[in-house]
DRENMI-808261 format. One record per atom (N, C-alpha, C): x, y, z; residue number from 1; chain; atom name. Coordinates in nm, 2 decimals, padded with zeros to 4 digits. Atoms other than C-alpha are relative to their C-alpha. Layout:
REM residues N
X_Y_Z_NUM_A_CA
...
REM end
This chain:
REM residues 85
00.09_00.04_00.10_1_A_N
04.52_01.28_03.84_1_A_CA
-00.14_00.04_00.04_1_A_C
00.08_-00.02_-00.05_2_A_N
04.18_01.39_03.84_2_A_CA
-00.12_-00.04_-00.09_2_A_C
00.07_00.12_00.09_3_A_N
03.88_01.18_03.75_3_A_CA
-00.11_00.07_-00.04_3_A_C
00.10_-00.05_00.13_4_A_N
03.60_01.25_03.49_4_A_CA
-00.14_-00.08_00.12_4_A_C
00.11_00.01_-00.02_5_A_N
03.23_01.22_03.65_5_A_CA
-00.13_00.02_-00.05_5_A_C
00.15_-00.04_00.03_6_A_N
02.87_01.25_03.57_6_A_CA
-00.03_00.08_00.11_6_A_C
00.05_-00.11_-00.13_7_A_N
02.68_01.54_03.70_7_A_CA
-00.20_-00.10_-00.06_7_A_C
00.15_00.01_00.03_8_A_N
02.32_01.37_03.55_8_A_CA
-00.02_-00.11_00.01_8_A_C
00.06_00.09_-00.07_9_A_N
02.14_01.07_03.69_9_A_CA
00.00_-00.14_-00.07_9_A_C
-00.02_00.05_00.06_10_A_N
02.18_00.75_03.56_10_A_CA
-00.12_-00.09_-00.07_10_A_C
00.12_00.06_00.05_11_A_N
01.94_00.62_03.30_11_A_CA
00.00_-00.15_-00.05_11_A_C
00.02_00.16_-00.03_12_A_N
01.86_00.27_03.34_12_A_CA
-00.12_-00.08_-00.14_12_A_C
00.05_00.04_00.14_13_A_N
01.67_00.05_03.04_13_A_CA
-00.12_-00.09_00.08_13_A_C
00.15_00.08_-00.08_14_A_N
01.39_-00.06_03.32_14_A_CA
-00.08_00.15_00.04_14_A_C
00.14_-00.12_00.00_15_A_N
01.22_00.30_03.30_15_A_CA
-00.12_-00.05_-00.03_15_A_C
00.14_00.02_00.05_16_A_N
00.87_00.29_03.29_16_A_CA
-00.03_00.05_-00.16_16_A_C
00.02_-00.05_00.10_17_A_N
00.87_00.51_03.03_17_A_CA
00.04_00.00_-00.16_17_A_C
-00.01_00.03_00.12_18_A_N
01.08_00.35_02.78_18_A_CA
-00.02_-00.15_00.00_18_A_C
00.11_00.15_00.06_19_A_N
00.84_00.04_02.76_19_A_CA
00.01_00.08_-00.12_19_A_C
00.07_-00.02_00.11_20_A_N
00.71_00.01_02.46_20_A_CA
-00.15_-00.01_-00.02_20_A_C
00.16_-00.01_-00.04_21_A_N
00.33_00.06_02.43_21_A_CA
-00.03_-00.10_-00.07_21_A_C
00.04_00.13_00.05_22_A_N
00.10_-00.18_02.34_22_A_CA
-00.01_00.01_-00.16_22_A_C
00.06_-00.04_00.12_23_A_N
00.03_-00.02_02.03_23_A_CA
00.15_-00.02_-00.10_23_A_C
-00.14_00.03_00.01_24_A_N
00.41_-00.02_01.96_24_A_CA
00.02_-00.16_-00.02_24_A_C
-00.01_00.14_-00.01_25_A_N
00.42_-00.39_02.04_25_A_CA
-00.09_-00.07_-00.15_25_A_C
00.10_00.06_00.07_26_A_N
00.11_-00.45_01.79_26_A_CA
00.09_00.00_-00.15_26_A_C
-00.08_-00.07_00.13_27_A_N
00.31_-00.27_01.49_27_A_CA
00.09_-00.12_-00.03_27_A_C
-00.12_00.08_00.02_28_A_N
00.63_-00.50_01.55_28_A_CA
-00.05_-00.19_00.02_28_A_C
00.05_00.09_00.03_29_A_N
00.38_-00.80_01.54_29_A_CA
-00.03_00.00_-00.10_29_A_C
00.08_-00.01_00.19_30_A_N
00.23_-00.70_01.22_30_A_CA
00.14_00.00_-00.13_30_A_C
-00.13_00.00_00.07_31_A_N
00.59_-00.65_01.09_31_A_CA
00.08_-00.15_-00.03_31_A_C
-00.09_00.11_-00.01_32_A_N
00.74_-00.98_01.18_32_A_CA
00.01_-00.11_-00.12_32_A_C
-00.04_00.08_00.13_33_A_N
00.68_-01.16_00.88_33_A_CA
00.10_00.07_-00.08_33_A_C
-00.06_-00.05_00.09_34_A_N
00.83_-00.94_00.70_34_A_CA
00.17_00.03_00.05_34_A_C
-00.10_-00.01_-00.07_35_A_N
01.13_-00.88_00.95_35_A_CA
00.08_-00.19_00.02_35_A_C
-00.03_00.15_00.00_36_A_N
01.17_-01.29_00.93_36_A_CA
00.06_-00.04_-00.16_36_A_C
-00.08_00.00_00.13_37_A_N
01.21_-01.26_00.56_37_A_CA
00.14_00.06_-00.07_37_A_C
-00.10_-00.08_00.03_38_A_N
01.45_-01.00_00.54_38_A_CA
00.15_-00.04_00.10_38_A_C
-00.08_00.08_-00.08_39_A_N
01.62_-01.20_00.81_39_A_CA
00.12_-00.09_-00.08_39_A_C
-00.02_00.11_00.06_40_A_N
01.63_-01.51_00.61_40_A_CA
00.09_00.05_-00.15_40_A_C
-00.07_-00.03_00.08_41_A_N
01.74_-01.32_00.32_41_A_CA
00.16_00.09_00.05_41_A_C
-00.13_-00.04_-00.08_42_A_N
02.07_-01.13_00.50_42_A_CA
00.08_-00.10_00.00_42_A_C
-00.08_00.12_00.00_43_A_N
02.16_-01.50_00.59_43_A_CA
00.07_-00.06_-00.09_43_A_C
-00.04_00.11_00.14_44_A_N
02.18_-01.63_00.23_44_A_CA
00.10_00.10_-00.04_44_A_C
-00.09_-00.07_00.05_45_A_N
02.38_-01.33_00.12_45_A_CA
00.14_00.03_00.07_45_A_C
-00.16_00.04_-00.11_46_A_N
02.61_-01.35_00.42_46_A_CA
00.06_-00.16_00.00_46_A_C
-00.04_00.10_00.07_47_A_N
02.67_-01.71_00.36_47_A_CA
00.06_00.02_-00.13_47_A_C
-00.06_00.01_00.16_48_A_N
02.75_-01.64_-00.01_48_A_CA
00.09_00.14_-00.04_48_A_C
-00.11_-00.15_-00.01_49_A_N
03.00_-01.33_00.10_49_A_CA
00.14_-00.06_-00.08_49_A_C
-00.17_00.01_-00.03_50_A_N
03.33_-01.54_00.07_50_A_CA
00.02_-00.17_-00.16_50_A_C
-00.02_00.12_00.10_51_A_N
03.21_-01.77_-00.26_51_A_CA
-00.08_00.05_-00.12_51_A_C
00.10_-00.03_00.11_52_A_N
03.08_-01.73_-00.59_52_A_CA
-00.10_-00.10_00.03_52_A_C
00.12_00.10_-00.02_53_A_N
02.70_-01.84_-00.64_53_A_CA
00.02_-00.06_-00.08_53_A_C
00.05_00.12_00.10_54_A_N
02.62_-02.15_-00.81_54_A_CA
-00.09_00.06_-00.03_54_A_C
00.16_00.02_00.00_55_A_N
02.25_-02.22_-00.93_55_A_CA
-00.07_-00.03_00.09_55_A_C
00.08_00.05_-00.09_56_A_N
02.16_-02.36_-00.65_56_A_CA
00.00_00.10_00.13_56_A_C
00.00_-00.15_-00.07_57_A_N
02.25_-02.03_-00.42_57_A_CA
-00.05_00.10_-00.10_57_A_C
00.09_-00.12_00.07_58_A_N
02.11_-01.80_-00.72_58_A_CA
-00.13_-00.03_00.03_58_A_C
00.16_00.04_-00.06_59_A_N
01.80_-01.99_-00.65_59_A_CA
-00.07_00.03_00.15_59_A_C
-00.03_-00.03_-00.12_60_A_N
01.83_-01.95_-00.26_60_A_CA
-00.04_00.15_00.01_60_A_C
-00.02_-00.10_00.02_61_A_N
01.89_-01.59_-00.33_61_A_CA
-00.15_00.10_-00.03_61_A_C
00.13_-00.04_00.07_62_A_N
01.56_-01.54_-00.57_62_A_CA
-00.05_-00.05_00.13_62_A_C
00.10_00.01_-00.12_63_A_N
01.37_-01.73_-00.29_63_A_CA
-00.02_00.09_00.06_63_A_C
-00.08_-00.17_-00.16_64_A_N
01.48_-01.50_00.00_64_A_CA
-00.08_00.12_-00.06_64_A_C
00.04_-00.13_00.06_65_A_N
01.37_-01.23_-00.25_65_A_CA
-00.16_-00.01_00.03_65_A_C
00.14_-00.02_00.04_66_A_N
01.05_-01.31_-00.37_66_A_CA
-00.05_00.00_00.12_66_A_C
00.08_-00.02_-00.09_67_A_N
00.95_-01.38_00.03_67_A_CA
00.01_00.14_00.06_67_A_C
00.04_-00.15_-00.06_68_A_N
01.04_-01.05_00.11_68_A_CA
-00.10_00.09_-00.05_68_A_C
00.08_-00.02_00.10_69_A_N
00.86_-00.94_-00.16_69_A_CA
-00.14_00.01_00.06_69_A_C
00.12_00.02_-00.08_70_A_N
00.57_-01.10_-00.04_70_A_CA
-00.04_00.04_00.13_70_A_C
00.10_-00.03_-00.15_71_A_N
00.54_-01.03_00.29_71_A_CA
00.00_00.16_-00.03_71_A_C
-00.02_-00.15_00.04_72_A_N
00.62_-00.65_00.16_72_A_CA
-00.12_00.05_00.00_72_A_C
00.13_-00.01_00.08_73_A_N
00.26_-00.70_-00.02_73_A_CA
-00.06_00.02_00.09_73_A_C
00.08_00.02_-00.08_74_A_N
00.09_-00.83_00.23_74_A_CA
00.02_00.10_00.10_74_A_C
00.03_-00.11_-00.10_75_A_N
00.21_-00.56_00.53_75_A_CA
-00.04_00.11_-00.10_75_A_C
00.08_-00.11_00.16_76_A_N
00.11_-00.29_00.19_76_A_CA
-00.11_00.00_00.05_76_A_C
00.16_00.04_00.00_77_A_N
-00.22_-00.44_00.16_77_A_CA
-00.05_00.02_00.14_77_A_C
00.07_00.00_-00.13_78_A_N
-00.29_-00.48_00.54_78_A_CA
-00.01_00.14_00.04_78_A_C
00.00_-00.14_-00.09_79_A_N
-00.18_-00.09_00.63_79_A_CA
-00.07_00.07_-00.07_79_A_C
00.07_-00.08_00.07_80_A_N
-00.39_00.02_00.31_80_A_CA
-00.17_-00.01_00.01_80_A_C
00.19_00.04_-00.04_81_A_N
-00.72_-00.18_00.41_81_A_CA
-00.02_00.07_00.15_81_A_C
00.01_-00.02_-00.10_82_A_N
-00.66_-00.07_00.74_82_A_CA
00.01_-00.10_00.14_82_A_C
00.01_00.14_-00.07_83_A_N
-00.61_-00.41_00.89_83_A_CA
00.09_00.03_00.17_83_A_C
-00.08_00.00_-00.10_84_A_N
-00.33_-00.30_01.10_84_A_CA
00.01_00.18_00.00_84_A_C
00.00_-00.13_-00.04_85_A_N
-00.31_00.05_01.27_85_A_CA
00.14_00.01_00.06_85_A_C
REM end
């Protein structure tokens, strides 16, 4: 039997170089509302995989929506004023 090897070095996930920059970091702060919404909406729709909705999950559902919605606006607005780079 003859075994299978690597000939190239092994890349490790504590390189310096695959930090992430700060500027990088800033982006995925300015995002996070909006990555919390789209979160929160995922949840309601995966909860409501294995059932029909009522009213009271269609309602859930619109919520979830409209906040994505909104924070949508808001990261919009902020990358068009220039708020966020």
């Amino acid at each position: 039997m003859s075994h299978i090897v690597t000939v190239q070095e092994a890349v490790t996930a504590f390189a310096d170089w695959l930090e992430p920059t700060a500027a990088e970091l800033d982006a995925i702060d300015a995002e996070m509302p909006l990555i919390r919404a789209e979160v929160e909406l995922l949840d309601v729709r995966i909860t409501l995989l294995d059932r029909t909705p009522n009213e009271l999950d269609q309602r859930r559902i619109r919520r979830a929506g409209h906040k994505v919605l909104a924070a949508r606006t808001v990261l919009a607005n902020a990358l068009g004023s220039g708020e966020v780079a």
